[in-house]
N, C-alpha and C positions, 0 to 999 in steps of 0.2 A: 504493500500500500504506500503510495506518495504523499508524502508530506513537509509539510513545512516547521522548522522547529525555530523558536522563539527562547533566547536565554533571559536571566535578568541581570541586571549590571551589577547588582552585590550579590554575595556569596551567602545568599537563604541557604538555610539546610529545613527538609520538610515542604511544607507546603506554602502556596501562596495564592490569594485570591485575586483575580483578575475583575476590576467592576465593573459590571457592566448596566445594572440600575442606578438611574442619577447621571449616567454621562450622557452627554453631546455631541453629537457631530458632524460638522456641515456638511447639511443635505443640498444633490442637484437633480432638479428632476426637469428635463427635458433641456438641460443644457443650462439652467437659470438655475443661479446659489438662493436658494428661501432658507435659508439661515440653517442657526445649530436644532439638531433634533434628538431627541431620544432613542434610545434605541432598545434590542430585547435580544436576546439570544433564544430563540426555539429552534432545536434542529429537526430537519427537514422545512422548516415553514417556508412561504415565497417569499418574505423577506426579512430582517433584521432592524428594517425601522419601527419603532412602536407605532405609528400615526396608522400602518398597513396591518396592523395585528389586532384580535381582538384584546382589548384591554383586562379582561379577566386573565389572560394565560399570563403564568409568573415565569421570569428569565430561569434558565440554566444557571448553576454555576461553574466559572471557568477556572481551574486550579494551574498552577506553576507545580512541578512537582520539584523535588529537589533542583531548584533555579532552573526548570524548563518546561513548557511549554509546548505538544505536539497537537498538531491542527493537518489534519488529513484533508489534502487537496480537494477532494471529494464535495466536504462541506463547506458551502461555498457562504454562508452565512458566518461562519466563525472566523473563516478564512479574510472576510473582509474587514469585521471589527478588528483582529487582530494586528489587519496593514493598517485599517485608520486611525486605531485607538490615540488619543492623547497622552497614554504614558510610554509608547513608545520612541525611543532614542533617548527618554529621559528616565524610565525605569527597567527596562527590555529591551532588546536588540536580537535582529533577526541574527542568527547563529549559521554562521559559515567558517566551517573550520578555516580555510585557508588564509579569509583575512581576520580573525584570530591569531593565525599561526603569523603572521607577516606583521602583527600589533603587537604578540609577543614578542617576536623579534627584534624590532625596532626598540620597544622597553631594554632589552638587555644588551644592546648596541650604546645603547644610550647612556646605558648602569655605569657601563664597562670605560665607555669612554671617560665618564664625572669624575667615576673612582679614578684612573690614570691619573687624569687631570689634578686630582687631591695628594694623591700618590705623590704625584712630582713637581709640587707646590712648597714655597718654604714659607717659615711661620709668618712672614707678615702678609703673605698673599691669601692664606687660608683664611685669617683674622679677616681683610679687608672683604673676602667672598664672601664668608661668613655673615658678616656686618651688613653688607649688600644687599643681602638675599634677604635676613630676617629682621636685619634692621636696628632699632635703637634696644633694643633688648640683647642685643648682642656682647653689648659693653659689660654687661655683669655678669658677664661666661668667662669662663680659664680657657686656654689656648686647645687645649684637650677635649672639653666642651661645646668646643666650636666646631672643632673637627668632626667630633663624631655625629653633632648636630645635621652635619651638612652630608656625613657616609650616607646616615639614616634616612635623609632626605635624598637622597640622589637614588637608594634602594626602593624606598615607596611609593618616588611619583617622579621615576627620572627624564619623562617626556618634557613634565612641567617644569622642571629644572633647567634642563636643556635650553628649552624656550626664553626661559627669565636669561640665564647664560648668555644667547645670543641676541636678544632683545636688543633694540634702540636704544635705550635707557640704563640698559646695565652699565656703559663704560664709565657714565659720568656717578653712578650709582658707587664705583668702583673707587674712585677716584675719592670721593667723598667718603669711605667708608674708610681707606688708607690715609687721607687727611686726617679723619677723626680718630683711628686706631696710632696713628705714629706722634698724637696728640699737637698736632699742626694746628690744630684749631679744636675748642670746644663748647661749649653752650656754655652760658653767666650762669652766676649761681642761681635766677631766680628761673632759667630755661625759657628766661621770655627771648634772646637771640642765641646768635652764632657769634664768636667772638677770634682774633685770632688768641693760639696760645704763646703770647709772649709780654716781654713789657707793657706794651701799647693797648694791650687786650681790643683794641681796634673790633669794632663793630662791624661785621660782614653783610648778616641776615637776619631781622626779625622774623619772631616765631610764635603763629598764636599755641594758645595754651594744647597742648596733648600734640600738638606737633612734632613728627620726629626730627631732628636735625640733618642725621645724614640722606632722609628722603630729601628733606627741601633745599637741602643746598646740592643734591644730584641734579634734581630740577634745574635749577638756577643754573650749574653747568650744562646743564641738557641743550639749554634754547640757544648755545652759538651768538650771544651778541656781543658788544664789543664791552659790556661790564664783564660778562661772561670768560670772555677770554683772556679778558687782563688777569681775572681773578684765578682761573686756570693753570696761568702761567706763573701769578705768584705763589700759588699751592705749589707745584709742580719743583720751582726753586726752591724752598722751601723743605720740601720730602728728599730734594739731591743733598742738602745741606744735611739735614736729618742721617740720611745713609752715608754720607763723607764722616760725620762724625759718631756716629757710631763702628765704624773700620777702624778709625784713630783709636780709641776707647780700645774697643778688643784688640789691638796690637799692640798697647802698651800695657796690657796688665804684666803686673810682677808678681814673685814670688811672694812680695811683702801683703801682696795685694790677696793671695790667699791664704794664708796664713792669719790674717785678719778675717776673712773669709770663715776660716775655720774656726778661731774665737768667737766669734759671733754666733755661731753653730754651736758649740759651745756653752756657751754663757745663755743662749737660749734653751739648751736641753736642761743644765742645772734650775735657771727658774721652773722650768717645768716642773722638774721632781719637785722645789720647794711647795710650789702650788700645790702638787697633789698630798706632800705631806701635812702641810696646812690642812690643808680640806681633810683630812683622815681626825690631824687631833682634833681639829674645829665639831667635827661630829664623834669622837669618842667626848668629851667636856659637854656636851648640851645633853650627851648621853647619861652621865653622871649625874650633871645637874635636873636633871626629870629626874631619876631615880629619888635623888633625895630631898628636893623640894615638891615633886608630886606635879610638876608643872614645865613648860618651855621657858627656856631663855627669855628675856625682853627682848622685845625685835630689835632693841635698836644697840644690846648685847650681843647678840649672838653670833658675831666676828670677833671679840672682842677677848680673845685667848686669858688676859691679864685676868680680866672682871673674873672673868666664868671661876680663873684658878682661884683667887682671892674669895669669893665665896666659899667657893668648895674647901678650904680649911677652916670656913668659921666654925 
């Protein structure tokens, strides 16, 4: 038997109802649209529209079985709601293995190429894709963070990625995202502008409230005018300057340099322990002190190691 089979575009497990009382659909009859009609599922009957059937017969119902749908050529009644329904291309799709097979394809061409691309990126470019793609939320991710943000994102929807990737809009996206990651520039304390980062703190771009920065100053690079491109080129100067001096920096570290390094490593692990030893007697002493007074510390004791002890021998 010939038929046509129908998927649905998420991943139902079980069944699914197809509606078919209450929908609409433009009717033509003798070549002239007289608008949206209702319609009814009766198999065999001479037609599908309600207005041609008697109104006492109640619809069929049409199931999805595990995200599919089979409609036998045969019935030409189902066959049709099926092509015209309204949730088709938006919840359904006619099911063709081969362009499946050529959608998957293109998905994992796409994976393959985002991953290289991340692969053989170094950390201020990932930061700046990063920042790009998701934006002012980006700033309060670890570099680690970022990256894996963007694996996961290039494995779950690497078409759309792709697309943002080669957009119009990404390079100046780009641009602004490594301005504002190599801290070339960054919003006033109250996030009402763009500022640059330096002496001057020099005013760039206002920004109304919940505005993100590195979107609207991509924008502003986007439009090619002649503020646009001074501004461009002073970022630009700016980020060489940034990269010259960070070279100098890593080729003049010294021995002294870690070694200091290492102290500091150091002296932070020892406060560490002290904090946790503190914290140990801090709650063995409040421990005591409930034991024998039958009650907590005073709140405004109960750091207060001296107090707790100096009771505790009265």
């Amino acid at each position: 038997m010939e038929q046509t089979v129908y998927k649905l575009k998420s991943k139902r497990k079980g069944i699914f109802e197809l509606p078919i009382e209450g929908i609409n659909i433009e009717r033509k009859v003798n070549g002239e649209n007289v608008g949206a009609r209702s319609i009814k599922y009766i198999p065999g009957a001479k037609s599908f529209w309600a207005d041609d059937l008697d109104k006492n017969l109640k619809s069929e119902k049409v199931w999805f079985i595990n995200g599919f749908l089979f409609v036998p050529k045969s019935d030409k009644n189902l066959t049709e709601i099926a092509k015209r329904h309204p949730f088709l291309g938006r919840h359904y799709l006619l099911h063709d293995k081969e362009a499946d097979a050529k959608r998957q394809l293109e998905e994992e061409k796409a994976k393959d190429e985002i991953i290289n691309m991340i692969s053989g990126s170094d950390k201020a470019r990932i930061i700046a894709t990063s920042m790009a793609i998701f934006g002012q939320s980006s700033l309060t991710l670890t570099e680690s963070e970022l990256e894996l943000k963007l694996r996961q994102y290039a494995k779950s929807s690497p078409i759309k990625l792709k697309n943002e990737l080669s957009s119009k809009t990404y390079e100046s996206k780009y641009i602004s995202a490594l301005a504002f990651g190599k801290g070339v520039v960054r919003t006033n304390f109250g996030k009402t502008s763009i500022i640059w980062n330096d002496q001057t703190e020099g005013e760039i771009l206002k920004l109304a409230r919940g505005e993100s920065g590195i979107e609207k100053l991509g924008e502003l690079l986007s439009k090619r005018t002649d503020e646009s491109e001074t501004l461009l080129h002073a970022i630009g100067s700016k980020l060489d300057q940034k990269s010259i001096n960070t070279s100098k920096k890593e080729s003049v570290i010294s021995e002294k340099d870690k070694q200091i390094a290492e102290l500091k490593k150091q002296l932070e692990e020892a406060n560490n322990k002290n904090k946790i030893e503190l914290n140990q007697e801090l709650t063995s002493l409040r421990g005591e002190y409930k034991n024998k007074f039958k009650k907590d510390v005073p709140l405004r004791f109960k750091n207060d190691t001296e107090w707790m002890k100096n009771k505790l021998s009265e």
